[in-house]
C-alpha positions in Angstrom: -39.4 5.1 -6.1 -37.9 2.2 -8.6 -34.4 3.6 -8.9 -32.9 2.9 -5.5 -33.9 -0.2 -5.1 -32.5 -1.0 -8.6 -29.5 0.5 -8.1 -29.3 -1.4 -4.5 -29.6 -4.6 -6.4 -27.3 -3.7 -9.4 -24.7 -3.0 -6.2 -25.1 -6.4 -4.5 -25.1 -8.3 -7.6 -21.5 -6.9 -8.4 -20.3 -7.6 -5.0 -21.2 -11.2 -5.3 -19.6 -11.0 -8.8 -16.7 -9.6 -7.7 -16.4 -12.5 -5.2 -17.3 -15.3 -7.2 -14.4 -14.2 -9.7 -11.7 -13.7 -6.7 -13.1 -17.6 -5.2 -12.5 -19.3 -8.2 -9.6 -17.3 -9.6 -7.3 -18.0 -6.4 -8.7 -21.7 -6.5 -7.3 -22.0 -10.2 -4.1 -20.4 -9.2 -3.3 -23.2 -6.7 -3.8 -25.9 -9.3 -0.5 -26.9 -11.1 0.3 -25.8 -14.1 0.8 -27.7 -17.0 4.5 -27.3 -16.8 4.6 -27.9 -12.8 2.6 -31.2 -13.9 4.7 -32.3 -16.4 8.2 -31.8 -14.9 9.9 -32.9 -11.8 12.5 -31.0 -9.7 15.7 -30.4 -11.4 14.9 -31.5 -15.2 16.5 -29.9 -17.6 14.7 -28.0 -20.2 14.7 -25.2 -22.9 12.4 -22.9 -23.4 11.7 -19.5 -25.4 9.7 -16.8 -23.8 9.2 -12.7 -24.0 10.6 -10.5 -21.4 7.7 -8.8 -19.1 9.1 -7.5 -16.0 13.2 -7.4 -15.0 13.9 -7.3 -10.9 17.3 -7.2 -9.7 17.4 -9.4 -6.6 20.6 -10.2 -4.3 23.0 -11.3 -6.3 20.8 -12.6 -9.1 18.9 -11.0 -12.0 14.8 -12.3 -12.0 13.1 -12.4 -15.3 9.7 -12.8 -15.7 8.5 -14.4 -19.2 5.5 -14.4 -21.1 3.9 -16.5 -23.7 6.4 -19.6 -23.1 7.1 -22.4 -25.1 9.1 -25.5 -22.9 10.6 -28.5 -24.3 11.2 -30.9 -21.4 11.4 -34.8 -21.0 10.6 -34.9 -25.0 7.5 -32.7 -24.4 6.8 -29.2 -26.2 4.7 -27.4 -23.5 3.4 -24.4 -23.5 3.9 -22.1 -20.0 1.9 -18.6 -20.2 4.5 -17.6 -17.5 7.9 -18.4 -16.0 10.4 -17.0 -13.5 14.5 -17.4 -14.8 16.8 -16.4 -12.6 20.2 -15.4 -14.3 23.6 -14.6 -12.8 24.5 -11.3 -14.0 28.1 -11.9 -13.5 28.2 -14.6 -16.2 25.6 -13.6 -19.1 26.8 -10.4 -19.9 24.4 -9.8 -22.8 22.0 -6.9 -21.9 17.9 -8.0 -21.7 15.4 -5.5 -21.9 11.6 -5.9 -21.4 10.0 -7.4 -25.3 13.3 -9.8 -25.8 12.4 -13.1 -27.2 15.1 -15.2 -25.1 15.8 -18.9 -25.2 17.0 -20.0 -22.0 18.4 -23.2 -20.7 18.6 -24.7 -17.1 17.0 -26.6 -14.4 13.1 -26.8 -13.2 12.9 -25.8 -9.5 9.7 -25.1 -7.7 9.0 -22.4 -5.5 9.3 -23.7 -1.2 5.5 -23.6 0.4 5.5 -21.7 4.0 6.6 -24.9 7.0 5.2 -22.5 9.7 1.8 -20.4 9.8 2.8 -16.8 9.4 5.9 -17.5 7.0 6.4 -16.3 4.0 4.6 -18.6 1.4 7.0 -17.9 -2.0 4.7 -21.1 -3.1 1.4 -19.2 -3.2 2.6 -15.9 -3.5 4.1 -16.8 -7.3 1.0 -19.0 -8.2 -1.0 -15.9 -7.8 0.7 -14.4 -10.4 0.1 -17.2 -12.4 3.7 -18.6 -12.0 4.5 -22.0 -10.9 8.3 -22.7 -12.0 11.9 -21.2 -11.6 14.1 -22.0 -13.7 18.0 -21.5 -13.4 19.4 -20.7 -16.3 22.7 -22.0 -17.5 22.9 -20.7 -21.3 21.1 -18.0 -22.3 20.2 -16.0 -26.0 18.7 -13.5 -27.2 16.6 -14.3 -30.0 14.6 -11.4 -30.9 16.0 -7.7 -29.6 12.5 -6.2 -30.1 12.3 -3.7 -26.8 9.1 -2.2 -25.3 10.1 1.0 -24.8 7.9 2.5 -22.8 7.7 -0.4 -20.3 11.5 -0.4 -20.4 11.7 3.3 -19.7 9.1 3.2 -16.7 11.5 0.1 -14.9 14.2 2.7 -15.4 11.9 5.3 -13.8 11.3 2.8 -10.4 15.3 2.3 -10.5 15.8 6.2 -10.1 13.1 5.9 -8.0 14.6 3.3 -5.6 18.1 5.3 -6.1 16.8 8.7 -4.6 15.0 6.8 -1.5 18.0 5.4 -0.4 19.9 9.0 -0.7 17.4 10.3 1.0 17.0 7.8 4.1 20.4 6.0 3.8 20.2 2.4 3.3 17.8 1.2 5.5 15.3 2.7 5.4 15.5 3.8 1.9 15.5 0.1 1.2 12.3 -0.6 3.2 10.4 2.2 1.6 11.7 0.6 -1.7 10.1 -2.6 -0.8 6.8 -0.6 0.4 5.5 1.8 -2.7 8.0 0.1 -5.6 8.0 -3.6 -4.6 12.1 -3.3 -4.9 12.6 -5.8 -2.4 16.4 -6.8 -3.9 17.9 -4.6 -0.9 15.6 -4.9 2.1 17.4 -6.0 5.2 16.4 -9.9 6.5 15.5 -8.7 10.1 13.0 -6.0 8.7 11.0 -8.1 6.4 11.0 -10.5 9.6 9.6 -8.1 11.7 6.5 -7.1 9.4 5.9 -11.2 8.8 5.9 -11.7 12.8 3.8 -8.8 13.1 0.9 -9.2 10.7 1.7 -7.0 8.1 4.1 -9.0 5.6 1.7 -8.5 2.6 3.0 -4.7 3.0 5.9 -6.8 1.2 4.6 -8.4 -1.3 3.9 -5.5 -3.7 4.4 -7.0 -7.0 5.4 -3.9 -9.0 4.2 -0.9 -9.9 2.1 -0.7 -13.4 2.0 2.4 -14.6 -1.4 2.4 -16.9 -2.0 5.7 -19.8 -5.2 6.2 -20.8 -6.5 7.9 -23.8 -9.9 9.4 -23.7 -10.7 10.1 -27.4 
């Protein structure tokens, strides 16, 4: 007679957890960073960071990096993460995911949404716990130390993205891309505005996929 009641409660109380922590997690995702706070618009800076995730994009090459450490304006800051965007034509040097880089360029910051139902690239980075791009002009590799497996599972979505586009042809193998691998480099402009006029945008806005192994002992 005790035990559903109990469990009822144990339920509830998670839910409300499980919304408390969502609340106040998105509200400290809008606040600035202390990079974004630091900075303005187009300083130039240096900073050193490990690769975590490689997307190609049109035309550019996005790196996302961990565990950053930013001198700007005679500051040392320390970023947990930062978007570089990198011209492939010009640094030829390959990256893989777990390079220690050093990277120089420009701060930019990511444009909020000027009408309701736009695309917001503002909040859409800041809940990934990125608030700055950064341009790079120079870049070096400073430790060649490779995560393997993560490295071979970003291959794994390329093939991936490569067999859904010989499959469907371009189009559509390019929207499915952008659907279940968050590949979004190819997706044509009048498609992704058609899901954003339509409702259904955040189909889009699949980050990646993260592929997790678990060992039971």
């Amino acid at each position: 007679m005790i035990r559903r009641p109990l469990c009822t409660a144990c339920i509830l109380f998670l839910i409300v957890q499980a919304v408390r922590v969502c609340v106040f997690q998105c509200a400290e995702d809008q606040k600035p960073s202390a990079l974004e706070s630091a900075v303005s618009e187009g300083t130039r800076l240096t900073l050193t960071g490990t690769v975590d995730r490689i997307e190609e994009k049109n035309k550019v090459t996005a790196l996302f990096l961990e565990d950053n450490a930013v001198s700007a304006s005679g500051q040392q800051i320390s970023e947990p993460s930062i978007l570089v965007y990198i011209n492939p034509d010009e640094i030829k040097k390959k990256i893989n995911i777990g390079n220690v880089i050093q990277v120089e360029g420009e701060a930019l910051f990511f444009e909020q949404a000027r009408n309701p139902g736009n695309f917001d690239q503002r909040s859409y980075y800041q809940k990934q716990g990125i608030h700055v791009l950064v341009w790079a002009e120079s870049l070096s590799v400073r430790s060649e130390q490779t995560d393997r497996i993560r490295e071979f599972l970003s291959g794994l979505r390329a093939r991936w993205k490569g067999m859904l586009t010989e499959c469907l042809g371009e189009y559509y193998g390019n929207t499915m891309s952008a659907i279940l691998l968050g590949e979004k480099s190819g997706l044509d402009a009048e498609m992704k505005k058609m899901y954003q006029k339509n409702g259904i945008g955040h189909l889009l806005a699949i980050n990646s996929i993260k592929i997790k192994v678990c060992v039971l002992c």
